[in-house]
N, C-alpha and C positions, 0 to 999 in steps of 0.2 A: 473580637476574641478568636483567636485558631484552634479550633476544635484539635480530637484525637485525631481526624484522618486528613487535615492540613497539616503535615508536616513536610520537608526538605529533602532531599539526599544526603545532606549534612549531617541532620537527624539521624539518617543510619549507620550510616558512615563511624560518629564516633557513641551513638546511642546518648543519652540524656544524663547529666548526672542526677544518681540519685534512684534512676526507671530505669527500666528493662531497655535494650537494645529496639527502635521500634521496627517493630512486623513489616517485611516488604510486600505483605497482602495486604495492608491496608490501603483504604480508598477514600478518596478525596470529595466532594460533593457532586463532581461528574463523572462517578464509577472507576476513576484510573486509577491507576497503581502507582510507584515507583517507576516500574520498566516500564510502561505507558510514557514518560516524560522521559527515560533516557534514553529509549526508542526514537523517540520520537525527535529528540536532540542530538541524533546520532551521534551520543556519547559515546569514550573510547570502549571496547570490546572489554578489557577488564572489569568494566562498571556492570556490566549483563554479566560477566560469569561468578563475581561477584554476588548478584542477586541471585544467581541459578544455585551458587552456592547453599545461601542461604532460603533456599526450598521456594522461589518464589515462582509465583502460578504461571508459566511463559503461554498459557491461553485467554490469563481472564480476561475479559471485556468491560467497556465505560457501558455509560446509559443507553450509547448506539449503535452498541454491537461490536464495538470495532476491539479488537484485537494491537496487542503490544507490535506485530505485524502488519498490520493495518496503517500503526502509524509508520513505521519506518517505511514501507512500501510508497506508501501515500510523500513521503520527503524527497526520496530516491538517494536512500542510505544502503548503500548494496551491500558494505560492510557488517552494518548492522542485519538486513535477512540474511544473509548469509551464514552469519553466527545463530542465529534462532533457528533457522531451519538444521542446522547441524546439532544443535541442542533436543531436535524433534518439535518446535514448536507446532502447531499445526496448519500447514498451508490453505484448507478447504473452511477454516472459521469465516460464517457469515455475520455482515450485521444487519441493522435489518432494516435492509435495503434491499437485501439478499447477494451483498456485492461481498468477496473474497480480497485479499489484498491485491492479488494480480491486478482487479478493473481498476483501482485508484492509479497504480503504478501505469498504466494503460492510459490512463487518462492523463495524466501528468507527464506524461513523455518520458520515462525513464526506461530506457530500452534494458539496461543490463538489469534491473528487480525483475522485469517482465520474464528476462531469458530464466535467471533463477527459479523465479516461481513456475513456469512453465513448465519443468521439470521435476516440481517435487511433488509428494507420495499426496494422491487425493487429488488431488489439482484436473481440472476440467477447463481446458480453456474456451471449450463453445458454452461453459453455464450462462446462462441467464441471470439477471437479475429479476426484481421482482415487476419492473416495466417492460421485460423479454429482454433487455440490451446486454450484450453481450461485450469481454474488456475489446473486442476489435471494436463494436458500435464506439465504447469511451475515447479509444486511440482515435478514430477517425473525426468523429465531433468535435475533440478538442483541437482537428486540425483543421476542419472546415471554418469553426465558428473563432475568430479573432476578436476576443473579447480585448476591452482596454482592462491595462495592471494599476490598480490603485496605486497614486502616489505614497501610500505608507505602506504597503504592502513589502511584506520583505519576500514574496517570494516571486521570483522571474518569471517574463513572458516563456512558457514551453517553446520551442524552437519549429519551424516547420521538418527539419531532419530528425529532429529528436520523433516525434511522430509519425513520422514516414518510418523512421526506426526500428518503433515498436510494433506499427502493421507488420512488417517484416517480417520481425521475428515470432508474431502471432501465425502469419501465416505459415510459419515452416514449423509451427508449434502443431496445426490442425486447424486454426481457427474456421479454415474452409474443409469442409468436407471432402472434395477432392479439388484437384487442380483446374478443371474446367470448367468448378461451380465458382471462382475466383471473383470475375466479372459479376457474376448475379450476388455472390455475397453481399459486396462493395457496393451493388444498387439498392440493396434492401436495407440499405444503413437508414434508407429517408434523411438523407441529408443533402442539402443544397448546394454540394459541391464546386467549385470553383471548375470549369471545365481543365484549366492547366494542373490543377493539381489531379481531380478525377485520373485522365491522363497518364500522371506521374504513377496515381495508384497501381493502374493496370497493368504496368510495364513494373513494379515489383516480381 
């Protein structure tokens, strides 16, 4: 049976005959919303200003914290943060993990979400999470460590550039302190760098 807060896009789209238009605050059995799912499906930009229209929360959170930002960061829909951060979403929402949408985008190799968020209002790109790792630690682990892509998996191996990508632009973000502390940041990652790739880091 589909409760009140399992409902569609459809659903609001043309509302219920007979009910109310339904609320794009409501929430599903893991805390999302609406903009949760079309974030997250980097649906077209009219679909979010739509929902902004219609007064919907651009910070709520699911069960884990995460932000309607969180997910679009985490896909590498740059269209999508780029319309919510212009909207004022808020970039510095943690979940709690204590990670910001930057470290997802960090970790997934999406260099252009990275360069966005790095610039907007609140944004800290040496925060920590709540294990100290910082989104450079995300970028660089998921460069060292080559996990295999499940065969049902719809989403792609991250690239070794893409990654090298977004160190980059971390580092002209701040992520190092200063330019000299570069080498020692990249050592403190504790990660078992491939010596060719280590390497390529430095020469960023």
């Amino acid at each position: 049976m589909r409760t009140r807060s399992d409902f569609k896009f459809g659903d609001f789209l043309r509302g219920r005959r007979g009910a109310p238009t339904v609320d794009p605050n409501n929430k599903d059995r893991s805390g999302r919303t609406l903009l949760h799912r079309v974030a997250g499906w980097g649906q077209p930009i009219t679909f979010i200003s739509l929902l902004k229209d219609n007064e919907v929360d651009l910070d709520s959170t699911e069960e884990l914290g995460c932000s309607a930002l969180h997910f679009a960061a985490s896909n590498g829909y740059s269209h999508v943060v780029a319309h919510l951060l212009k909207s004022w979403a808020l970039a510095s929402t943690e979940d709690i993990s204590g990670r910001q949408a930057i470290w997802y985008a960090a970790q997934n190799g999406h260099s252009e979400v990275v360069k966005l968020l790095s610039s907007a209002l609140g944004i800290d790109v040496r925060a920590a999470d709540c294990q100290g790792r910082t989104p450079l630690h995300a970028a660089a682990a998921a460069l060292a460590v080559e996990a295999p892509v499940a065969k049902n998996s719809a989403r792609p191996p991250v690239s070794e550039e893409a990654q090298i990508e977004c160190i980059r632009v971390l580092l002209a973000a701040g992520a190092a302190k200063k330019k000299t502390c570069k080498a020692m940041s990249l050592r403190k990652l504790h990660i078992a760098q491939p010596s060719r790739l280590y390497c390529r880091l430095l020469r960023i």
